[in-house]
VMD Tcl script that draws the C-alpha trace (Angstrom):
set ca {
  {87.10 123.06 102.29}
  {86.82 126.70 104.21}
  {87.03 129.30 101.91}
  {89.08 127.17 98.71}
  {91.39 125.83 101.13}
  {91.72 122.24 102.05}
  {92.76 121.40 105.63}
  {94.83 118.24 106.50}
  {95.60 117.35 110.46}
  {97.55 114.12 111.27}
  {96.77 113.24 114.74}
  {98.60 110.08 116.02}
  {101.00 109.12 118.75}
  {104.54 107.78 118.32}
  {106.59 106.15 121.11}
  {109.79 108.06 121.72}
  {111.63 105.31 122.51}
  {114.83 104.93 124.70}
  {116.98 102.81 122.89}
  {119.56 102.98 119.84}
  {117.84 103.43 116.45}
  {114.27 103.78 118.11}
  {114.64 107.97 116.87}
  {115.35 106.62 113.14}
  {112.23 103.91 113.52}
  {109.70 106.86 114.79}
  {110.92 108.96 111.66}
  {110.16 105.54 109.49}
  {106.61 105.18 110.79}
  {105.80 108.77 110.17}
  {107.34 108.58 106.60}
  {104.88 105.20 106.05}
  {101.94 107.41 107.60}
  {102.50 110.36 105.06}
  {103.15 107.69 102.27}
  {100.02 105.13 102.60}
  {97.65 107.52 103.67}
  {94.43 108.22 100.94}
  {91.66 109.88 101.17}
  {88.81 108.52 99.13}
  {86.88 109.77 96.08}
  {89.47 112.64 97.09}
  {90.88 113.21 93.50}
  {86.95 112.58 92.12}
  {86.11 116.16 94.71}
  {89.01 118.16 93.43}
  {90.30 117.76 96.67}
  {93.67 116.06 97.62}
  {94.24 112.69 97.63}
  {96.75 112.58 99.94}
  {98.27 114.07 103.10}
  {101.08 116.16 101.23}
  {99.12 117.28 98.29}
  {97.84 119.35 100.56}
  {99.24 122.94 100.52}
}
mol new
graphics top color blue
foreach p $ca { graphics top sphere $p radius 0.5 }
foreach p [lrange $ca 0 end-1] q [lrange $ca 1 end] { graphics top cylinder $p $q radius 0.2 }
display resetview
């Protein structure tokens, strides 16, 4: 934390694709990335426990 703020950055690389559907597939990986992600002991810190708890 930096001054009571809580910083989150989501570094990964997703294949654009070329073919039919591959758009809606990247958007489906991303939406499994923001869902499964956890940060341990996170909620034990007062800090966020996941990627969009963060503000």
């Amino acid at each position: 934390m930096l001054r009571e703020t809580s910083f989150c950055f989501v570094c990964c690389h997703l294949a654009s694709g070329g073919k039919e559907g591959d758009v809606l597939l990247r958007n489906l990986d991303v939406a499994d990335i923001l869902a499964r992600t956890r940060f341990p002991g996170g909620a034990t810190q007062e800090l966020p426990e996941k990627i969009l708890d963060h503000e």
